[in-house]
C-alpha positions as CSV (number, residue, x, y, z in Angstrom):
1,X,0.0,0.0,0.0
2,X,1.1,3.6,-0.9
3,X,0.6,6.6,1.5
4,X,-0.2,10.0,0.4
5,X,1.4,13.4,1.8
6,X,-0.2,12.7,5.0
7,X,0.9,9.6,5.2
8,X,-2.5,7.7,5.0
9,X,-2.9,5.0,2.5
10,X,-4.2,5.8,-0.5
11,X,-5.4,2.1,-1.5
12,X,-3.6,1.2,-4.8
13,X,-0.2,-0.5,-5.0
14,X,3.0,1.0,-5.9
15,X,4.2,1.1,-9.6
16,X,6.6,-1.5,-10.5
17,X,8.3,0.7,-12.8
18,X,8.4,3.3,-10.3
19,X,11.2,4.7,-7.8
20,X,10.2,5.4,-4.1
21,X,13.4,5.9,-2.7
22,X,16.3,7.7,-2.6
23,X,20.1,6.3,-1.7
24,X,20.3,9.2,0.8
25,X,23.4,10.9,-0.2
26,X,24.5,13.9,1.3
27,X,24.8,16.3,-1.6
28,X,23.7,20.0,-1.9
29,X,24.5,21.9,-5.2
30,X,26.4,19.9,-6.7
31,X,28.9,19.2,-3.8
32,X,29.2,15.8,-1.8
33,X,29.4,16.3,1.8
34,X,29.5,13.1,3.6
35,X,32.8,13.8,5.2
36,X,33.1,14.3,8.6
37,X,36.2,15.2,9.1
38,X,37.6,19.0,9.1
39,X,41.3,18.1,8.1
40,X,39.8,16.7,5.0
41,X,36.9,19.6,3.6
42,X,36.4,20.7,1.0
43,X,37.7,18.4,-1.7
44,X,40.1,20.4,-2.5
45,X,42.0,20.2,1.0
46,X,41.4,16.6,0.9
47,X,42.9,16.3,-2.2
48,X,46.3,17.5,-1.2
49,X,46.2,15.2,1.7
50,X,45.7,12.4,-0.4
51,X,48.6,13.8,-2.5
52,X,51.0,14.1,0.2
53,X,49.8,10.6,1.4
54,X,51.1,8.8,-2.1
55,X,53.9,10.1,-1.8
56,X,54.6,8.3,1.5
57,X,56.9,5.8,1.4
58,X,54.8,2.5,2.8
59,X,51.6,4.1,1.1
60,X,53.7,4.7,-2.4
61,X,54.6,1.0,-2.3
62,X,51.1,-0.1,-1.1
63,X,50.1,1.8,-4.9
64,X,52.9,0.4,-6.4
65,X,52.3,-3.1,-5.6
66,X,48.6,-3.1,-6.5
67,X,49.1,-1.0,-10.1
68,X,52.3,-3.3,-10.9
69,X,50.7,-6.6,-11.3
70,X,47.4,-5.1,-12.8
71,X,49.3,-3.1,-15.6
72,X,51.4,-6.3,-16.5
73,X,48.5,-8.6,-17.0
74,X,47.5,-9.0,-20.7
75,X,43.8,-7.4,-22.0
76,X,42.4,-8.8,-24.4
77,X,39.2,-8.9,-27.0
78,X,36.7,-11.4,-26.7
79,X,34.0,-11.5,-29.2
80,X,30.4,-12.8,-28.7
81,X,30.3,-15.4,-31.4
82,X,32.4,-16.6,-33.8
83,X,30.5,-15.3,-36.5
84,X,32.2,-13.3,-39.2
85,X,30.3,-9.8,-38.0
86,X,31.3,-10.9,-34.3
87,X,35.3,-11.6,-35.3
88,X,35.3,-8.1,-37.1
89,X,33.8,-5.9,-34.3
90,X,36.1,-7.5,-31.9
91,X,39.0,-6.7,-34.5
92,X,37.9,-3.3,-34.3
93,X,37.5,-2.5,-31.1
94,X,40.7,-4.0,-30.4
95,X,42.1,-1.6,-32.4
96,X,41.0,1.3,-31.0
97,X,41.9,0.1,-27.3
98,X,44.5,-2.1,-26.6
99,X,46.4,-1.7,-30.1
100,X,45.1,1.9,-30.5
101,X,47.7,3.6,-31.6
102,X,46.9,7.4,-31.0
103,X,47.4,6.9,-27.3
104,X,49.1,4.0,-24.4
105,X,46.1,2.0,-23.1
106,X,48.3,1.2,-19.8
107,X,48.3,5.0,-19.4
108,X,44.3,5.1,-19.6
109,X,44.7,2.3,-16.7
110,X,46.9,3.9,-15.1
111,X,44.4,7.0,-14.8
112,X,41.7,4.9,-13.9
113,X,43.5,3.4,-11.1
114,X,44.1,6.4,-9.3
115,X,40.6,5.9,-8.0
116,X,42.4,3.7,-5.5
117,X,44.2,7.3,-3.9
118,X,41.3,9.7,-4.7
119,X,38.2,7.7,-4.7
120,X,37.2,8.3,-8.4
121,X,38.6,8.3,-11.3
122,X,37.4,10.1,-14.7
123,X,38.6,10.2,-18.4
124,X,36.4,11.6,-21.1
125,X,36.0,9.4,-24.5
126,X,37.0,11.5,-27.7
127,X,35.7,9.8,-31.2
128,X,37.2,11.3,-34.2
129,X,36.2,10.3,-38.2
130,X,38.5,8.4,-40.2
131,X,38.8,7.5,-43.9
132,X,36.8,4.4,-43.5
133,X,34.1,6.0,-42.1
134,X,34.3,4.9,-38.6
135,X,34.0,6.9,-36.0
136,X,37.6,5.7,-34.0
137,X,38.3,6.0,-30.7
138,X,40.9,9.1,-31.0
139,X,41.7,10.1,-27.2
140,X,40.8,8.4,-23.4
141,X,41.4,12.2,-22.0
142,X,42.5,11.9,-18.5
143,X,40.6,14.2,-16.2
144,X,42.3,15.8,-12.7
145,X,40.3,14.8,-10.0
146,X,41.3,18.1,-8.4
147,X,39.3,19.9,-11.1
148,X,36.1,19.1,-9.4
149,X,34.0,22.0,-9.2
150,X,30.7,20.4,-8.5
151,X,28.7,17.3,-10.1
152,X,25.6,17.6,-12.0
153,X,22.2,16.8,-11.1
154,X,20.4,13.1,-9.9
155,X,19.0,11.0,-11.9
156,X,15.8,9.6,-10.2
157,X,18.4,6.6,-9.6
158,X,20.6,8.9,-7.6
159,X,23.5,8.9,-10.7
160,X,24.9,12.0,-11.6
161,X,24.2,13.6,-15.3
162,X,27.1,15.5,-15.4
163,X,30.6,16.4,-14.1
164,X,31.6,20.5,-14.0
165,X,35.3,21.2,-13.3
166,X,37.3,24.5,-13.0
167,X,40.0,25.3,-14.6
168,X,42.5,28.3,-15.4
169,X,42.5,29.6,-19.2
170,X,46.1,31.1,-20.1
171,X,44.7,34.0,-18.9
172,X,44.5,32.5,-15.8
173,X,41.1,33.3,-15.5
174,X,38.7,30.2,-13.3
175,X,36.4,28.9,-16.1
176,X,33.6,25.8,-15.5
177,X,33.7,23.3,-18.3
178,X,31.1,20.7,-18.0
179,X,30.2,17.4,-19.8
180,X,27.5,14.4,-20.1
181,X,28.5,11.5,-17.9
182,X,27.3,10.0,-20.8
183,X,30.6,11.2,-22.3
184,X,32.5,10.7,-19.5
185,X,34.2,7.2,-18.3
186,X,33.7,7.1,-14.3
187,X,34.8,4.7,-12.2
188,X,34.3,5.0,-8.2
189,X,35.7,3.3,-6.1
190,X,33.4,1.3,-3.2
191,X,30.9,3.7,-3.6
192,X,28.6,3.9,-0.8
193,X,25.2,4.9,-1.9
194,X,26.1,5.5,-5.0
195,X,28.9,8.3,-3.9
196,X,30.3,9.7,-7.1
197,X,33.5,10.5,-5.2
198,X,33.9,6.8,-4.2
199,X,35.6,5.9,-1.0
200,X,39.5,6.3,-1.7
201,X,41.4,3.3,-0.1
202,X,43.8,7.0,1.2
203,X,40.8,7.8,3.4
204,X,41.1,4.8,5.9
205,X,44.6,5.3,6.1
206,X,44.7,8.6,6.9
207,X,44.8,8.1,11.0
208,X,47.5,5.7,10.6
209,X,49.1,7.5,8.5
210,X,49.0,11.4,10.4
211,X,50.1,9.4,13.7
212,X,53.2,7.9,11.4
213,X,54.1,11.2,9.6
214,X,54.3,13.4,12.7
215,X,56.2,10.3,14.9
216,X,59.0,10.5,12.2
217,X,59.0,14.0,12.6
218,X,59.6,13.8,16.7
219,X,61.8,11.2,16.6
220,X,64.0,12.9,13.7
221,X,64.2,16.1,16.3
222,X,64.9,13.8,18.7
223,X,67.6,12.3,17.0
224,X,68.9,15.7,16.0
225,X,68.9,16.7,19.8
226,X,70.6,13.3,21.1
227,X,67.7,11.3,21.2
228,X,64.7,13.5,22.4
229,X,66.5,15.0,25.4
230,X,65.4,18.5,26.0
231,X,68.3,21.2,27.0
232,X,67.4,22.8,30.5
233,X,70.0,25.6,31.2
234,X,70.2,26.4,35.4
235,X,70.5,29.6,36.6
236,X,73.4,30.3,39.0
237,X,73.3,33.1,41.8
238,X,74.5,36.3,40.1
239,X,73.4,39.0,38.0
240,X,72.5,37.7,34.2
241,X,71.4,40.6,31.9
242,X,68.1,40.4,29.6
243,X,70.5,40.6,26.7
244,X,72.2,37.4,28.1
245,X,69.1,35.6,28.8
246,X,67.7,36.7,25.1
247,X,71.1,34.9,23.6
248,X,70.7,32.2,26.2
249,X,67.1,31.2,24.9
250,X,67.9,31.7,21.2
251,X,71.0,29.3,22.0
252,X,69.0,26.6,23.4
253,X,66.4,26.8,21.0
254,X,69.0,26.3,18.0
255,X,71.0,23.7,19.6
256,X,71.4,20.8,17.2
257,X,73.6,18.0,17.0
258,X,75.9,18.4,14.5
259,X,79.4,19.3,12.8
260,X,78.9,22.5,14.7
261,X,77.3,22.3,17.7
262,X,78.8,24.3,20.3
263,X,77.1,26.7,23.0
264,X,78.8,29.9,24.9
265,X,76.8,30.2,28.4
266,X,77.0,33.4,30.8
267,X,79.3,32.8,34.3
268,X,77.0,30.5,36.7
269,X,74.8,29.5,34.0
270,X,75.1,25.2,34.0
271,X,72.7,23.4,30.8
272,X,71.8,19.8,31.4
273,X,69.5,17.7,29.4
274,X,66.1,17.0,30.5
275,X,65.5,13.5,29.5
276,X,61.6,12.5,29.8
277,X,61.9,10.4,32.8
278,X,62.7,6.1,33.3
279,X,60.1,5.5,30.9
280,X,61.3,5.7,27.7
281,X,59.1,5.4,24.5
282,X,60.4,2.7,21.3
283,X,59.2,5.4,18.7
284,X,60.8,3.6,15.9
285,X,59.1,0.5,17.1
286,X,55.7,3.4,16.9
287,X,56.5,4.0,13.5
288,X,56.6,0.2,12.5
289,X,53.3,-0.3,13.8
290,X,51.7,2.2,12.2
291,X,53.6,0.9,9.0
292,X,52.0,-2.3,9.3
293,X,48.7,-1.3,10.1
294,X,48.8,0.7,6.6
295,X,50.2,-2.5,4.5
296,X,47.1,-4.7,6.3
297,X,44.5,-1.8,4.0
298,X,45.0,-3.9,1.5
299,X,46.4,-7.8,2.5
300,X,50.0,-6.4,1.6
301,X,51.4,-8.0,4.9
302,X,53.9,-10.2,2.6
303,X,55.8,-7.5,1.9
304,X,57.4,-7.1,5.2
305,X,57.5,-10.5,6.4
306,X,61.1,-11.6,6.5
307,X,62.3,-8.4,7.0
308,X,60.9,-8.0,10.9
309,X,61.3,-11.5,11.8
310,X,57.9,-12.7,11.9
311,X,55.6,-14.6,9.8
312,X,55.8,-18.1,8.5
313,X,55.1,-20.0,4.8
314,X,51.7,-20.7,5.3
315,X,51.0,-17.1,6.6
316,X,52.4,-16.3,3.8
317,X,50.5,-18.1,1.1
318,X,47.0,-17.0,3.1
319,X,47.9,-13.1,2.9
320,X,49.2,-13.3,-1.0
321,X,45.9,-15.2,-1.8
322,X,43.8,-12.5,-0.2
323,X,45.9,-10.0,-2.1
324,X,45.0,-11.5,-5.2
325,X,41.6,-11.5,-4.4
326,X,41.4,-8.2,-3.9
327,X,43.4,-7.4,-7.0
328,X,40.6,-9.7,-8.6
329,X,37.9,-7.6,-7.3
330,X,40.1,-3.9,-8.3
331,X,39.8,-6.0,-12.2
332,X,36.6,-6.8,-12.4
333,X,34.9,-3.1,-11.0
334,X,37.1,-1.6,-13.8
335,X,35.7,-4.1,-16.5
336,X,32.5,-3.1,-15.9
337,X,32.6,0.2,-16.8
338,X,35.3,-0.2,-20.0
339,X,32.4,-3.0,-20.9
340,X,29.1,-0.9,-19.7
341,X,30.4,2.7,-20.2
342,X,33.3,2.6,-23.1
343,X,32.1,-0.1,-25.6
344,X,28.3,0.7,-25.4
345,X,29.2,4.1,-26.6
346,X,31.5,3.6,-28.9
347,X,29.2,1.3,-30.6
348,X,26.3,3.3,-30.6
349,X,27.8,5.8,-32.8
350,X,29.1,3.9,-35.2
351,X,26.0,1.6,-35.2
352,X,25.2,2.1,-39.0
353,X,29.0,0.2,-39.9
354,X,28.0,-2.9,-37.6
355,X,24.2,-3.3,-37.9
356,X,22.4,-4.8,-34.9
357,X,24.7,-6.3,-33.3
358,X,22.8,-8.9,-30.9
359,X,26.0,-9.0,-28.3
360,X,29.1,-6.4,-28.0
361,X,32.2,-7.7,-27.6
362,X,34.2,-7.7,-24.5
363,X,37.1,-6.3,-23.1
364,X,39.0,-9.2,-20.6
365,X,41.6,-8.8,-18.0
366,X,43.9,-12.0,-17.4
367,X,44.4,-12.5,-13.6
368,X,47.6,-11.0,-12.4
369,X,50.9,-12.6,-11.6
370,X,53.2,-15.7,-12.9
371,X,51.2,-19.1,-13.0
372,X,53.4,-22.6,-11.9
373,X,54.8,-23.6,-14.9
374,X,55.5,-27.2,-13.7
375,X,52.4,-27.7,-11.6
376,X,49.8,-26.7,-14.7
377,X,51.8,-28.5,-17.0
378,X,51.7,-32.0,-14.9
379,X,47.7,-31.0,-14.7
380,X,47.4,-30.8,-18.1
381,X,48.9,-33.9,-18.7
382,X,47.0,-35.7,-16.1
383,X,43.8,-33.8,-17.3
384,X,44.4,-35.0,-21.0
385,X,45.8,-38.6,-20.3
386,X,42.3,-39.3,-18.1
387,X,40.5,-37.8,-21.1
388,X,38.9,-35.3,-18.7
389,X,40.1,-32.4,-20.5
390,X,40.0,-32.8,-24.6
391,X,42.6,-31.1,-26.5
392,X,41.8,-28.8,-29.2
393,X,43.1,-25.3,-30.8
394,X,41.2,-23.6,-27.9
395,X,43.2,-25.4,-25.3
396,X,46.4,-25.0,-27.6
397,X,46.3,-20.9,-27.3
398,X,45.5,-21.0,-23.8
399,X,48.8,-22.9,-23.0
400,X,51.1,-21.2,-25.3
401,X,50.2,-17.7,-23.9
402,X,50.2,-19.0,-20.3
403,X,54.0,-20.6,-21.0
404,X,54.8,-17.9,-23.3
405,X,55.7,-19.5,-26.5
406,X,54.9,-18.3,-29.8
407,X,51.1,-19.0,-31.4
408,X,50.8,-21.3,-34.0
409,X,48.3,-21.0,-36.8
410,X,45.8,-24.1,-37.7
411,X,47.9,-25.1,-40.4
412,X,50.9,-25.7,-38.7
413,X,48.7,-27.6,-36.1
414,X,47.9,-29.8,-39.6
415,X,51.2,-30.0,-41.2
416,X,52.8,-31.2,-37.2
417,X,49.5,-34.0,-37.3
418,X,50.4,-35.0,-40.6
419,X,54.4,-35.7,-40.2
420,X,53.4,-37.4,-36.9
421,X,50.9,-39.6,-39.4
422,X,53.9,-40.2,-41.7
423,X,56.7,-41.4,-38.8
424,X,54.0,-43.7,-37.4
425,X,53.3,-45.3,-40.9
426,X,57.4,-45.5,-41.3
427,X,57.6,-47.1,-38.0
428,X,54.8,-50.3,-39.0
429,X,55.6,-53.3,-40.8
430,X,54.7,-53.9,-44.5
431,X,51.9,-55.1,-45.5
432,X,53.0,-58.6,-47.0
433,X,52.2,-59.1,-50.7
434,X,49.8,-61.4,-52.7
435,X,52.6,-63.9,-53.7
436,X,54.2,-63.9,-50.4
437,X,50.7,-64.7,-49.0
438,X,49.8,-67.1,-51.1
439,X,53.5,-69.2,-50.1
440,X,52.8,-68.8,-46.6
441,X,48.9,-70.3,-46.9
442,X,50.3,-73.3,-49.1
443,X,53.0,-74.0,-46.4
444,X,50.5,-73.7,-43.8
445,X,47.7,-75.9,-45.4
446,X,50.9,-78.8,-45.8
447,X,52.1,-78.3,-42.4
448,X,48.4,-79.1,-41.6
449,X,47.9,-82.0,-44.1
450,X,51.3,-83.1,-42.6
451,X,50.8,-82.9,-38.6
452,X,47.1,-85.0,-39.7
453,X,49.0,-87.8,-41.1
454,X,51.2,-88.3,-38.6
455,X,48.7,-88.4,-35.8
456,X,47.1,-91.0,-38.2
């Protein structure tokens, strides 16, 4: 039942096709605002966190490690039949992604991954005409996310229409472009109800992270004034000018341990450090806890094990299999909107070339990292001996790309069947001859005739 403004039924059920709700997102003109931290609003504060936080050294290696694997796996076209129309618009659109050769596809995945950092990621999709016809894919612009000036209207979905960012002209005047997220390839990262901004992985590690950054700071001072001790300088009975005192203070507030440290003190005047008291603090041991807490984000505990003496084999293997799980999830978010955003529209404008096309093809992502050579290759055998697994050209591709060897074609497959034909036909007997047969069934039939007589 349905309710009116007053909130009494009004007796008919709701409309199937109709939307009663809302996500609930906190936006007001344009501008997300479901932070709740001041250190990080507006945006554009936050972005320069976020910046100074990639440049961290556990956090830039936290990046690196997930971007590394994920740029060196192989993309590939898949189309959705093997039918001659299929084949060709698979040809094409690998040609104007992967083997595009107006711009790097890794770079447009490298863009897109920066969602990771910021929380979204955005690149607008430029077609230009060729001489064909076709209207190619000429340009997967990169957009800054610190260009954000505002997003554009709900959709009665809770989407965004548009994205409006500022920018400077050469006259260095602030001027709003804005463009159709229809145009526009967007990928957010975890958003939560539907947050165009995503939820950059930067954001939970920003505690850790501000508690790390200024602990290196304190324990470089200390380190720079003998381990944190504080210099306490002790009056003596006598007369001590304000000047002295002034030169006194500015003395002890520059004192620093190094190549030439040295300190001139008024008659009477005795400077001691002032340690903190018997309990002393392990701030590098601080540091390193905070460093781990940041590589556990994202299952990235491997990288230090071995390095702090802890962690065994099978700990190991359960942290690198998480790991690749969430690489597997970073994959397939990112697929979806190359295969729901990209292709769709590059398809609908060039829809007169192709015809109805029943099914697009598809962009795919091979899973990251080095497989076992040995282990797949003793499954494959034992897979194919049990005739579990049959062989065919299919299977043939797969293993050559996963050990790396060169393709072959379908007729070298036949010419390799064919010479294998040939040395098994060299390697039987002859077939024995008419006369030679004959012989052999004459001496058999008086061998017979013999042995009968005899027993006779």
């Amino acid at each position: 039942m349905t309710t009116n403004g007053t909130g009494k039924p009004t007796g008919r059920p709701p409309a199937p096709s109709g939307v009663l709700m809302v996500p609930g997102l906190s936006i007001w003109k344009g501008t997300v605002s479901e932070e709740y931290l001041t250190d990080l609003k507006p945006w554009k504060k936050a972005y320069k966190v976020f910046q100074e936080m990639e440049d961290d050294a556990v956090i830039g290696t936290l990046y690196e490690s997930i971007k590394t694997p994920l740029l060196d796996a192989k993309f590939v076209i898949e189309p959705a039949s093997p039918e001659e129309a299929d084949v060709a618009a698979a040809d094409w659109l690998r040609s104007n992604t992967i083997d595009n050769p107006n711009f790097d596809w890794l770079d447009h995945v490298d863009d897109m991954l920066d969602a990771l950092a910021y929380g979204f990621a955005l690149s607008e999709i430029v077609l230009g005409k060729t001489d064909s016809g076709l209207l190619d894919l000429v340009d997967l612009l990169p957009i800054g996310q610190d260009t954000l000036a505002r997003w554009g209207d709900l959709d009665k979905h809770g989407r965004p229409t548009s994205f409006v960012q500022l920018v400077m002209t050469e006259n260095r005047i602030p001027t709003e472009r804005e463009a159709p997220i229809e145009k526009l390839l967007h990928f957010a990262f975890r958003p939560r109800k539907r947050n165009p901004m995503g939820r950059a992985i930067s954001r939970a590690l920003y505690r850790p992270w501000y508690f790390k950054k200024n602990l290196e700071v304190v324990e470089a001072i200390g380190a720079e004034r003998d381990v944190g001790n504080v210099p306490v300088a002790k009056l003596g009975e006598g007369f001590i000018t304000d000047d002295d005192e002034t030169r006194l203070r500015d003395a002890l507030q520059g004192l620093r341990m190094d190549e030439t440290a040295y300190l001139i003190v008024p008659n009477g005047v005795e400077v001691s450090p002032f340690g903190s008291g018997g309990k002393v603090y392990d701030i590098r041991g601080i540091i390193r806890d905070y460093a781990h807490i940041i590589r556990q984000r994202f299952f990235m505990d491997f990288v230090s094990m071995g390095s702090e003496g802890v962690g065994t084999q099978a700990l190991a293997k359960e942290v690198t299999g998480f790991f690749s799980l969430a690489l597997g999830s970073v994959q397939r978010e990112l697929l979806a909107v190359w295969n729901r955003q990209l292709v769709p529209y590059m398809f609908k404008w060039n829809q007169m070339s192709f015809g109805e096309l029943e099914e697009l093809p598809k962009v795919r992502w091979n899973k990251p990292g080095k497989i076992n050579v040995q282990s797949l290759a003793q499954s494959v055998s034992t897979l194919v001996g049990g005739e579990i697994v049959h062989w065919n050209k299919e299977l043939e591709d797969h293993l050559r790309e996963q050990f790396e060897l060169p393709a072959i074609t379908e007729e070298e497959i036949a010419a390799q069947e064919q010479h294998q034909m040939d040395l098994q036909s060299q390697m039987m007997p002859p077939p024995a001859n008419n006369a030679n047969g004959e012989a052999q069934k004459g001496a058999s039939e008086g061998k017979k005739e013999s042995i009968s007589e005899s027993m006779s």
